[in-house]
Backbone as XML, in Angstrom:
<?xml version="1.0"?>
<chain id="A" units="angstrom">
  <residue number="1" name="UNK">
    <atom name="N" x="-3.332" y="24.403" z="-5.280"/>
    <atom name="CA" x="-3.805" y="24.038" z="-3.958"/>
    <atom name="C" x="-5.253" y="23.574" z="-4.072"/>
  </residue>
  <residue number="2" name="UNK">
    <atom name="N" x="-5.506" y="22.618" z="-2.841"/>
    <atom name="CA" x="-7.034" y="22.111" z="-3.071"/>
    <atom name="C" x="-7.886" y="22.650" z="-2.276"/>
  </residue>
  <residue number="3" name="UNK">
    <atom name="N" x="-8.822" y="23.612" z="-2.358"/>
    <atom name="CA" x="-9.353" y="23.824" z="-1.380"/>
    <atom name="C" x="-10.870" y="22.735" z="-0.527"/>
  </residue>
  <residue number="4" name="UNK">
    <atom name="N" x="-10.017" y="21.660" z="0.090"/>
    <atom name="CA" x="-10.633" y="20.938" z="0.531"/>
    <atom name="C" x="-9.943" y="20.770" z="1.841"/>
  </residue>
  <residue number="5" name="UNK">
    <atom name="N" x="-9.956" y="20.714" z="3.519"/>
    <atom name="CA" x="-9.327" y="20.735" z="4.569"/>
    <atom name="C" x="-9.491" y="19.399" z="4.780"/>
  </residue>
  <residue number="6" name="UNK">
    <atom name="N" x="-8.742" y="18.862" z="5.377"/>
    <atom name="CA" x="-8.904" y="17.237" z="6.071"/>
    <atom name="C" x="-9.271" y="17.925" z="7.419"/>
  </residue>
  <residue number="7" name="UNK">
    <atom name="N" x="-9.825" y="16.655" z="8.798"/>
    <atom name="CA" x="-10.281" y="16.856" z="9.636"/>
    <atom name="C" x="-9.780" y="15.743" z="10.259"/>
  </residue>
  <residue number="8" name="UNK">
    <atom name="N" x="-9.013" y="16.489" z="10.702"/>
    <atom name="CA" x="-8.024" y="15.612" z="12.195"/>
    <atom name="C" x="-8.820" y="14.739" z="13.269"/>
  </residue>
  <residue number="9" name="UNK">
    <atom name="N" x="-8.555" y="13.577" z="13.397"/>
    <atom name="CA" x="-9.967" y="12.942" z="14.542"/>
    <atom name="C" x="-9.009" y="13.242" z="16.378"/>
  </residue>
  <residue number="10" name="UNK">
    <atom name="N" x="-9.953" y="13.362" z="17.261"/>
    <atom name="CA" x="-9.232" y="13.683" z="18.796"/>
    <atom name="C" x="-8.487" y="12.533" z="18.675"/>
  </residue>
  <residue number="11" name="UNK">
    <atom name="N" x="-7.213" y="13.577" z="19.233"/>
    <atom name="CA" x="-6.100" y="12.987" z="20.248"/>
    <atom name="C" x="-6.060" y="12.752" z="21.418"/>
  </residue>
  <residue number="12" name="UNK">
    <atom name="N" x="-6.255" y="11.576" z="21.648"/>
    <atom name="CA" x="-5.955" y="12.027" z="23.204"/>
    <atom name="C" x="-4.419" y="11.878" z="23.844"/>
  </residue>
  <residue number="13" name="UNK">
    <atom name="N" x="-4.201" y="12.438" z="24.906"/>
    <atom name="CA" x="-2.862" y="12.562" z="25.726"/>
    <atom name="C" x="-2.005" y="11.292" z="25.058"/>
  </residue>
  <residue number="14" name="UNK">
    <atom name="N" x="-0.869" y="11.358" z="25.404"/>
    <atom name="CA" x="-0.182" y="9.974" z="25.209"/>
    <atom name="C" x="1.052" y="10.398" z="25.356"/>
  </residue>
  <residue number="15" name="UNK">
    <atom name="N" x="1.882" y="9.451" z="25.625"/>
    <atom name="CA" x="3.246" y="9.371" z="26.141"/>
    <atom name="C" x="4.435" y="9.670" z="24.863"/>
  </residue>
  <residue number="16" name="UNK">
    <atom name="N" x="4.930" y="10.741" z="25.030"/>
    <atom name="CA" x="6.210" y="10.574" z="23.636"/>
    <atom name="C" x="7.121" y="10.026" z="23.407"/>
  </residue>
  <residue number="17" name="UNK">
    <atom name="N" x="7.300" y="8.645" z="24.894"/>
    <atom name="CA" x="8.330" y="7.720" z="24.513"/>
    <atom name="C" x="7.962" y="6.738" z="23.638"/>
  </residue>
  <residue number="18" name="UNK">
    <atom name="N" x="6.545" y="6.484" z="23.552"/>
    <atom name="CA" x="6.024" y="5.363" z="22.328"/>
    <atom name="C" x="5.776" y="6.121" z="21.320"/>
  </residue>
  <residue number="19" name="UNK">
    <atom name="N" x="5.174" y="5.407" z="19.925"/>
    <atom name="CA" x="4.760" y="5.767" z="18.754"/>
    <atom name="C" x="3.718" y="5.781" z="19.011"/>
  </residue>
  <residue number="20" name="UNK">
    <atom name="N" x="3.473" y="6.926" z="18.238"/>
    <atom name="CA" x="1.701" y="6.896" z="18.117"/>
    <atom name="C" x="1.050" y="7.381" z="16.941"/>
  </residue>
  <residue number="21" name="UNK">
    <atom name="N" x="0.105" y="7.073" z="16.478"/>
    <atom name="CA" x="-0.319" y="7.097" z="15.043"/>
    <atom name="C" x="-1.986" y="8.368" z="15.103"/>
  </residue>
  <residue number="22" name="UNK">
    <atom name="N" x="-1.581" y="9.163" z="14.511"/>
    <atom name="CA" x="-2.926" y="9.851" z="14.112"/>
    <atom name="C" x="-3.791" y="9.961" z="12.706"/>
  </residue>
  <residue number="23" name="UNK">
    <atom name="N" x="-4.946" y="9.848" z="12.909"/>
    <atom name="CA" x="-5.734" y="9.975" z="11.743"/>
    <atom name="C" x="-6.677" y="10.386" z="11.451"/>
  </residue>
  <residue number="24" name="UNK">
    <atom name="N" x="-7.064" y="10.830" z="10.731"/>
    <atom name="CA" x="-8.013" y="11.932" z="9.905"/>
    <atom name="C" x="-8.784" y="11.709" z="8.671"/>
  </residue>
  <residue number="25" name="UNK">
    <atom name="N" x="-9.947" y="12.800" z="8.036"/>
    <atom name="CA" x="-10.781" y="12.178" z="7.430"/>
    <atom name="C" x="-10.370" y="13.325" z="6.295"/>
  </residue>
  <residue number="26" name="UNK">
    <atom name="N" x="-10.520" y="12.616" z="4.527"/>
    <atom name="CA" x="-10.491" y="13.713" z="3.759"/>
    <atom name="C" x="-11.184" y="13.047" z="2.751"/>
  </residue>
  <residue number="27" name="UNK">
    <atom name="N" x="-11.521" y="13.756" z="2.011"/>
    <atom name="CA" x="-12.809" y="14.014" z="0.955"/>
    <atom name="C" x="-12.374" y="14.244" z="-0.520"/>
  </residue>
  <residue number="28" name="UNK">
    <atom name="N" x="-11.135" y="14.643" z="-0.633"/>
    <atom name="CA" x="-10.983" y="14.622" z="-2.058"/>
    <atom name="C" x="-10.489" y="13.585" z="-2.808"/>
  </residue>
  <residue number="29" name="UNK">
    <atom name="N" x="-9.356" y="13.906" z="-3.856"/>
    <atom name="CA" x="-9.069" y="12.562" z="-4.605"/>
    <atom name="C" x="-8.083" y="12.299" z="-3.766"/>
  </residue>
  <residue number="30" name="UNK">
    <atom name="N" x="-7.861" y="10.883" z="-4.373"/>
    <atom name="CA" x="-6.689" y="9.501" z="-3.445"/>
    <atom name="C" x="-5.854" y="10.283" z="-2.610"/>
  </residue>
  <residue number="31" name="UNK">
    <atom name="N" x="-5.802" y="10.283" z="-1.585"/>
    <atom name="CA" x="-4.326" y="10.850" z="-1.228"/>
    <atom name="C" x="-3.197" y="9.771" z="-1.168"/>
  </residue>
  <residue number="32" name="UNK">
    <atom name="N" x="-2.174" y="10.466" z="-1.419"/>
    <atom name="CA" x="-0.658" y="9.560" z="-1.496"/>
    <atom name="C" x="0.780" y="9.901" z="-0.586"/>
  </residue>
  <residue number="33" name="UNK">
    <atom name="N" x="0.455" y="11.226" z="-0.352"/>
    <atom name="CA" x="1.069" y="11.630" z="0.757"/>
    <atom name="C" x="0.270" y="12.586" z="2.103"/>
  </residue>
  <residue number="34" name="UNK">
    <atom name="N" x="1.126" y="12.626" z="3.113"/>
    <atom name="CA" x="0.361" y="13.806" z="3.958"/>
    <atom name="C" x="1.582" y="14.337" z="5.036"/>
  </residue>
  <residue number="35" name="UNK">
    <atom name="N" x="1.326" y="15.923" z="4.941"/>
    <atom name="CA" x="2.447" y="16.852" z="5.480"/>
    <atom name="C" x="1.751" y="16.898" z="7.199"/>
  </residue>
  <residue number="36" name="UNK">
    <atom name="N" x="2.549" y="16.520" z="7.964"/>
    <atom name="CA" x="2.187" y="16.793" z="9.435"/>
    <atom name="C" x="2.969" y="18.003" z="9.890"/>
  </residue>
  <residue number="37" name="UNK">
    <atom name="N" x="2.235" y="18.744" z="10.886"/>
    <atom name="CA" x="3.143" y="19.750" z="11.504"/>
    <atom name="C" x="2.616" y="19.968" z="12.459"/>
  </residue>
  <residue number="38" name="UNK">
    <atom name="N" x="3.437" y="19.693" z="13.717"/>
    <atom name="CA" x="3.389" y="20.257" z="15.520"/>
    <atom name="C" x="3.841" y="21.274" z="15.711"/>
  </residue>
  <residue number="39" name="UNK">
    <atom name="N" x="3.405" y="21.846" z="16.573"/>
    <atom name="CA" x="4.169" y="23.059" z="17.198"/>
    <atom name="C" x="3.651" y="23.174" z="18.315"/>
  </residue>
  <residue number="40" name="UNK">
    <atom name="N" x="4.779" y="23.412" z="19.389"/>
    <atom name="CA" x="4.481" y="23.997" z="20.929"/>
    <atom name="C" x="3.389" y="24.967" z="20.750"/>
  </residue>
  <residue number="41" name="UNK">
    <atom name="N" x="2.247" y="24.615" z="21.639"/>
    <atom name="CA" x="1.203" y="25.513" z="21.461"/>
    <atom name="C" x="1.451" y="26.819" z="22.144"/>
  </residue>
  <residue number="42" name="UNK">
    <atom name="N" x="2.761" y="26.839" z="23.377"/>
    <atom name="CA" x="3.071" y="28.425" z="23.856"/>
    <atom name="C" x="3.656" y="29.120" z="23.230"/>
  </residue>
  <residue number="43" name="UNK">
    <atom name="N" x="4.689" y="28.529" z="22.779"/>
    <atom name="CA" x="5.586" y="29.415" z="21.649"/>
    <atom name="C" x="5.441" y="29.194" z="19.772"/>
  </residue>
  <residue number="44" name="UNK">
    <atom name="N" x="4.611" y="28.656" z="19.372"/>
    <atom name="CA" x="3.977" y="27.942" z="18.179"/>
    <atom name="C" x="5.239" y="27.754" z="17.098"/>
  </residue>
  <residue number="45" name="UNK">
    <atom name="N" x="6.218" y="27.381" z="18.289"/>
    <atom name="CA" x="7.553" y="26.970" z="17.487"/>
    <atom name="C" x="6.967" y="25.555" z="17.117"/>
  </residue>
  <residue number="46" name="UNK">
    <atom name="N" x="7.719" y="25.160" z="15.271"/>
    <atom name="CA" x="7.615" y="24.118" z="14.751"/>
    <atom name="C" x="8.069" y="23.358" z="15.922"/>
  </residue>
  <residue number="47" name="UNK">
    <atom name="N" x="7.684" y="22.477" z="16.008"/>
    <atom name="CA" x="9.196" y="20.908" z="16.619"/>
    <atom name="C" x="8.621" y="19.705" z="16.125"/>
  </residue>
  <residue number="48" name="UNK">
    <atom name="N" x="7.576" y="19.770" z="15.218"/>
    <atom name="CA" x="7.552" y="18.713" z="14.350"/>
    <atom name="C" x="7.256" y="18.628" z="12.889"/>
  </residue>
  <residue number="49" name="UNK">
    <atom name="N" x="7.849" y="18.435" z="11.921"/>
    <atom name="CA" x="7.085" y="18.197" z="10.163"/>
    <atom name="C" x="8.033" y="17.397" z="9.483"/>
  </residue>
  <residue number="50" name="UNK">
    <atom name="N" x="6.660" y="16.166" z="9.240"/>
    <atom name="CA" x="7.357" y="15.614" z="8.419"/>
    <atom name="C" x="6.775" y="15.342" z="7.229"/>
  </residue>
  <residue number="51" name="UNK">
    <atom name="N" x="7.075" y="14.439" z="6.482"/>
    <atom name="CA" x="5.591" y="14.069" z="4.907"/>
    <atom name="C" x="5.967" y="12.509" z="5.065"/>
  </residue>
  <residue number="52" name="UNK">
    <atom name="N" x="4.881" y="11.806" z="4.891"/>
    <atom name="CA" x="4.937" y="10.411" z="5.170"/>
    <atom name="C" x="3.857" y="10.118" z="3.595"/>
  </residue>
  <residue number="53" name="UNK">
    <atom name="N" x="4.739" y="8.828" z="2.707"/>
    <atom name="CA" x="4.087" y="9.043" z="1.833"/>
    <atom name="C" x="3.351" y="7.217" z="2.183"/>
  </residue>
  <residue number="54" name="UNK">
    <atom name="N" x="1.717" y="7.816" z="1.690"/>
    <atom name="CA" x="0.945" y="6.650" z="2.389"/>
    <atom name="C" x="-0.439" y="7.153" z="1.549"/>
  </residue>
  <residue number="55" name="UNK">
    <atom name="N" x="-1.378" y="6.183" z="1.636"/>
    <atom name="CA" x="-2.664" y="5.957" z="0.999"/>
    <atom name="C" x="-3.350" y="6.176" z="2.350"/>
  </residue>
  <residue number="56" name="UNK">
    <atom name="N" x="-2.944" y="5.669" z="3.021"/>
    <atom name="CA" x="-3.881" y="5.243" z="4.042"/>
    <atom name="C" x="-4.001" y="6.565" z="5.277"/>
  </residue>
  <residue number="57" name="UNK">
    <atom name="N" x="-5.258" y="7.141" z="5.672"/>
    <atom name="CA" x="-5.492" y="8.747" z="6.270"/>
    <atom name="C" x="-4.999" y="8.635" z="7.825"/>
  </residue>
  <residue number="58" name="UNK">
    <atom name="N" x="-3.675" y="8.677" z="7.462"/>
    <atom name="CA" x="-2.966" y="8.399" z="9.164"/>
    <atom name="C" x="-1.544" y="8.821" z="8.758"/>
  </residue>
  <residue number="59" name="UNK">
    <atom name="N" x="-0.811" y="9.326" z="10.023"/>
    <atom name="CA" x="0.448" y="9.720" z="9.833"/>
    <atom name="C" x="1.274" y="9.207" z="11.396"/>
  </residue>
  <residue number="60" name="UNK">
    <atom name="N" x="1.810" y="8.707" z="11.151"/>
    <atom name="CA" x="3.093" y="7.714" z="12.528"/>
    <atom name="C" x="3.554" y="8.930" z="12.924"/>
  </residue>
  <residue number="61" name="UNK">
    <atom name="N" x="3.775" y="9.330" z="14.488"/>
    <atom name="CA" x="4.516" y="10.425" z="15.021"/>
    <atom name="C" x="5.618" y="9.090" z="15.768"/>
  </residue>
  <residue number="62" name="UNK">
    <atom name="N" x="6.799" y="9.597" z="15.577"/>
    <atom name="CA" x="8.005" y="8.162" z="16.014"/>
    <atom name="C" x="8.197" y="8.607" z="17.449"/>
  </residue>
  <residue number="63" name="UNK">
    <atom name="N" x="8.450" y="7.565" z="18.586"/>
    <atom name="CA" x="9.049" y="7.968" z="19.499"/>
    <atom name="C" x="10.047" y="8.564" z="19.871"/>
  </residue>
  <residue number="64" name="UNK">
    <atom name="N" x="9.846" y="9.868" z="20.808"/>
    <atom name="CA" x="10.777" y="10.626" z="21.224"/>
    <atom name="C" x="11.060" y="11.634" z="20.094"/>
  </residue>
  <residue number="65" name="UNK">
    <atom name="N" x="9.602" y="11.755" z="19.181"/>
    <atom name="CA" x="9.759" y="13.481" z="18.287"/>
    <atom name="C" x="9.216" y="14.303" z="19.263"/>
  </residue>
  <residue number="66" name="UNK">
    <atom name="N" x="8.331" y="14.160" z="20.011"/>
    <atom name="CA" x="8.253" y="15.300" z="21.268"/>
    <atom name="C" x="8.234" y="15.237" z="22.686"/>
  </residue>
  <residue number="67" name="UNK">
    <atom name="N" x="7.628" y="15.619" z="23.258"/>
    <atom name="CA" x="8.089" y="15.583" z="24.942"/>
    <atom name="C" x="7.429" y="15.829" z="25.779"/>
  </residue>
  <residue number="68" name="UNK">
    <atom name="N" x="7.810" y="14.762" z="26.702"/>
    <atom name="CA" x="6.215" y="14.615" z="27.888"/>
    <atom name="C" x="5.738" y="16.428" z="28.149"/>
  </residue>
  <residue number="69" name="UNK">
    <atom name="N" x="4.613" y="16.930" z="29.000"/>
    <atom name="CA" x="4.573" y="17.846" z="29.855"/>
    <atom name="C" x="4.066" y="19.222" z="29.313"/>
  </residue>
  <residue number="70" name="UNK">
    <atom name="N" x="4.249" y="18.787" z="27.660"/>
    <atom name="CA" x="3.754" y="19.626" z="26.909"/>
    <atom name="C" x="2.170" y="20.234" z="26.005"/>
  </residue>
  <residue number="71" name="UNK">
    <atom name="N" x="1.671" y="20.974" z="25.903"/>
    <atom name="CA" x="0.744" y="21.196" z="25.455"/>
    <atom name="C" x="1.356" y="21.399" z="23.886"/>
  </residue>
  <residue number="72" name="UNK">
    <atom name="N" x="0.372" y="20.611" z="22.489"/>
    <atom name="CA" x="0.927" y="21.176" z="21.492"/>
    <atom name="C" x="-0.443" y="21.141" z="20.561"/>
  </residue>
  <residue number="73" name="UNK">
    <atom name="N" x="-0.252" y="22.054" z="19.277"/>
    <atom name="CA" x="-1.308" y="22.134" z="18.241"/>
    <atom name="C" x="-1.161" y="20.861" z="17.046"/>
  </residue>
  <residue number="74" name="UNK">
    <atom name="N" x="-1.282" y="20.178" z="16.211"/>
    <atom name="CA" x="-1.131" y="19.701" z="15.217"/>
    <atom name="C" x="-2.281" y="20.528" z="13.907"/>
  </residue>
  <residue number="75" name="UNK">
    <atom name="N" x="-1.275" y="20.065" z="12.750"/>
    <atom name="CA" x="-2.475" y="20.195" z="11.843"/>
    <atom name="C" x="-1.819" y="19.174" z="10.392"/>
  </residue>
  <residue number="76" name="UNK">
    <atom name="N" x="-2.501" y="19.150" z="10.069"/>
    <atom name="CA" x="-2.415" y="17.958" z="8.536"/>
    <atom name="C" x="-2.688" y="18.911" z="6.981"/>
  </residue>
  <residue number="77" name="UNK">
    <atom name="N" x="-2.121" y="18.265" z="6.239"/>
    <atom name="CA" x="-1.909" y="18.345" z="4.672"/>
    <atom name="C" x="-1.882" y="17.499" z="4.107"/>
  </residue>
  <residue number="78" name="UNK">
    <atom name="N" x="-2.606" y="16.917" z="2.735"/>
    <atom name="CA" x="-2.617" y="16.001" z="2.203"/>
    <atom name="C" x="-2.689" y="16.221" z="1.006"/>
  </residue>
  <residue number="79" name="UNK">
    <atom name="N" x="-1.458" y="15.193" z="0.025"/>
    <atom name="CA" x="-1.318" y="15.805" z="-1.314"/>
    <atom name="C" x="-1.884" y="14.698" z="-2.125"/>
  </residue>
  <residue number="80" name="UNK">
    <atom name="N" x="-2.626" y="14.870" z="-2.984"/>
    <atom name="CA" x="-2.942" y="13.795" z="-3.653"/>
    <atom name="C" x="-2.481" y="13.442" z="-5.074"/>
  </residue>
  <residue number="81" name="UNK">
    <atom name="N" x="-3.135" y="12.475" z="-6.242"/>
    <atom name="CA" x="-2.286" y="11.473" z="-6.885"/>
    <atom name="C" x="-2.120" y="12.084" z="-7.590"/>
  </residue>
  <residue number="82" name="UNK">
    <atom name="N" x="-2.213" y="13.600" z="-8.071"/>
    <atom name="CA" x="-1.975" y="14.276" z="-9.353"/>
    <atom name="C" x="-1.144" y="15.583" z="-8.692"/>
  </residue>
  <residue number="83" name="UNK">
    <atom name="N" x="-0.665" y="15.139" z="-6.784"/>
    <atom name="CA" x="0.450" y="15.947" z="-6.679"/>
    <atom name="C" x="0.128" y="17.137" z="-6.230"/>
  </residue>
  <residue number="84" name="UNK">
    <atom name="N" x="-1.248" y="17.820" z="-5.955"/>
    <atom name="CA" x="-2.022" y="18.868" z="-5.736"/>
    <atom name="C" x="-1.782" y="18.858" z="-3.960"/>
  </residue>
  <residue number="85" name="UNK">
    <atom name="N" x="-1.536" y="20.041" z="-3.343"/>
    <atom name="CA" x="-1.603" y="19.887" z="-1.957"/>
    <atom name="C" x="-3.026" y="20.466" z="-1.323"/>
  </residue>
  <residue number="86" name="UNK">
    <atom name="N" x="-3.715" y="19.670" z="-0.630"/>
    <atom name="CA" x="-5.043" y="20.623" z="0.355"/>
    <atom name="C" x="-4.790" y="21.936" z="0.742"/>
  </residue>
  <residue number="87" name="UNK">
    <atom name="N" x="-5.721" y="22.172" z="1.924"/>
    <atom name="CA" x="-5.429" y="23.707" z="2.637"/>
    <atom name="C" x="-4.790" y="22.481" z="3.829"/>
  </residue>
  <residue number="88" name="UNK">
    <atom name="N" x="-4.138" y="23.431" z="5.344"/>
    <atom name="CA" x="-3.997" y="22.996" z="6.286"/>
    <atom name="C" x="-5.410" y="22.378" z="6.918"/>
  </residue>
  <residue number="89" name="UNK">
    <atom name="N" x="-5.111" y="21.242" z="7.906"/>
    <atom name="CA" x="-6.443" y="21.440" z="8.501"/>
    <atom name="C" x="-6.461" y="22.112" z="9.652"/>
  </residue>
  <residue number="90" name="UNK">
    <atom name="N" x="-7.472" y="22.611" z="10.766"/>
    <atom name="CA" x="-8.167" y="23.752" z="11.407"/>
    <atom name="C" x="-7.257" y="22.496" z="12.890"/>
  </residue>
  <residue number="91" name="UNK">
    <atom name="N" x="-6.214" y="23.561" z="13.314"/>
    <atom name="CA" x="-5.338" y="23.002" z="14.258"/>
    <atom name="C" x="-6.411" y="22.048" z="15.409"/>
  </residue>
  <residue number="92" name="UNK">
    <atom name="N" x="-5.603" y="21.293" z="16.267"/>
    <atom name="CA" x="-5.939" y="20.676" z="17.057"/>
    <atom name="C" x="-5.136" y="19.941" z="18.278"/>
  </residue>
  <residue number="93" name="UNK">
    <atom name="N" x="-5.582" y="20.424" z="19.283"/>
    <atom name="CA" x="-4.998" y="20.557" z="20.560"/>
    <atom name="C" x="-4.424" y="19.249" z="21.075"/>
  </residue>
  <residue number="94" name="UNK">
    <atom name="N" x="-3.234" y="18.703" z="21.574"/>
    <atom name="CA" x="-3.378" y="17.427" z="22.655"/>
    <atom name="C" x="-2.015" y="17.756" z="23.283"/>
  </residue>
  <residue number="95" name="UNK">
    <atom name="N" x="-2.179" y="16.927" z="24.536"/>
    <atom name="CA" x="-1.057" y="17.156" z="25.231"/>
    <atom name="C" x="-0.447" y="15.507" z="25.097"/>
  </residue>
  <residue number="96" name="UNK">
    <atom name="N" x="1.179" y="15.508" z="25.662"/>
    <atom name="CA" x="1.976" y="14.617" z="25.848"/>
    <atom name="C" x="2.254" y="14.107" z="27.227"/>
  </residue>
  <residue number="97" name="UNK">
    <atom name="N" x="2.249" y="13.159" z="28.077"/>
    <atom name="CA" x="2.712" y="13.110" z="29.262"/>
    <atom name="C" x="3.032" y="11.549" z="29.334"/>
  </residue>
  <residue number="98" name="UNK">
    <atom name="N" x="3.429" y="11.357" z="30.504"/>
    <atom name="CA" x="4.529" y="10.324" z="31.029"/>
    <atom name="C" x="3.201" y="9.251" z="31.549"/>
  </residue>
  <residue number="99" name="UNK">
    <atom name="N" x="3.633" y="8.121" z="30.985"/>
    <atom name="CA" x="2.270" y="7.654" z="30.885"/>
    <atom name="C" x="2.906" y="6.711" z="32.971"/>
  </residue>
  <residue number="100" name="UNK">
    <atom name="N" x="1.998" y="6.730" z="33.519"/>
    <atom name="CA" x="2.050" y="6.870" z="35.099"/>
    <atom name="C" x="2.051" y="5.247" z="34.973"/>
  </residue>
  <residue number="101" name="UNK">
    <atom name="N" x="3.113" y="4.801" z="36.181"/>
    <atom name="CA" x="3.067" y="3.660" z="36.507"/>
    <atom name="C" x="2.514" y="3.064" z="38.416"/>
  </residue>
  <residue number="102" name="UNK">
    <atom name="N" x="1.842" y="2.651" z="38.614"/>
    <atom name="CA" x="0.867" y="2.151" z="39.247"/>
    <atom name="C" x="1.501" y="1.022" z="40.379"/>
  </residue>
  <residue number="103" name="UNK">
    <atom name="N" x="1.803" y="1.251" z="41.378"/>
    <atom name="CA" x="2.561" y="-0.187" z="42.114"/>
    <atom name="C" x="1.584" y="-0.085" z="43.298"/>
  </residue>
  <residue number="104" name="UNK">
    <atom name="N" x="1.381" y="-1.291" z="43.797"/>
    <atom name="CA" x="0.961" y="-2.019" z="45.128"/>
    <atom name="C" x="1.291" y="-2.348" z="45.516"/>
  </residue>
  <residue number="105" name="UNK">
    <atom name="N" x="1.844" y="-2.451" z="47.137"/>
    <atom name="CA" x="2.443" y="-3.270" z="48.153"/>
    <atom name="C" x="1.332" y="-3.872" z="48.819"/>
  </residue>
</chain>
């Protein structure tokens, strides 16, 4: 294990019928993959992990892996080119909601 944490940048709110991409900052060698994991922040049940293998310090959450209305934690892992995994990084809060549509008569 590496003891080096990545640092998740703010989320803000966003809708879970689109994709949305998060990203973060890390400090050690290359990374080549990175382990994501959500969890309902009331019940800190998983309902999301996946490993997305990528260079680049971002991980795609796909539409409709979670669900409007919710409050949830994330945190990141990143393994790098000799296969070594980080620590978790230091969770981080965002919520999901229904992104509001706007009409005028």
């Amino acid at each position: 294990m590496i003891h080096i944490k990545p640092i998740l940048y703010n989320i803000n709110a966003f809708d879970s019928n689109e994709d949305k991409t998060i990203t973060f900052m890390w400090t050690g060698n290359q990374a080549f993959k990175n382990i994501c994991t959500i969890r309902n922040n009331a019940t800190n049940a998983i309902v999301y992990q996946k490993t997305q293998d990528t260079i680049q310090l971002k991980h795609d959450i796909p539409a409709g892996s979670l669900s409007n209305g919710v409050l949830y934690n994330i945190t990141i892992k990143v393994i790098d080119k000799d296969n070594n995994v980080s620590e978790e990084s230091t969770p981080l809060l965002f919520y999901c909601y229904t992104t509001p549509i706007f009409k005028i008569d």
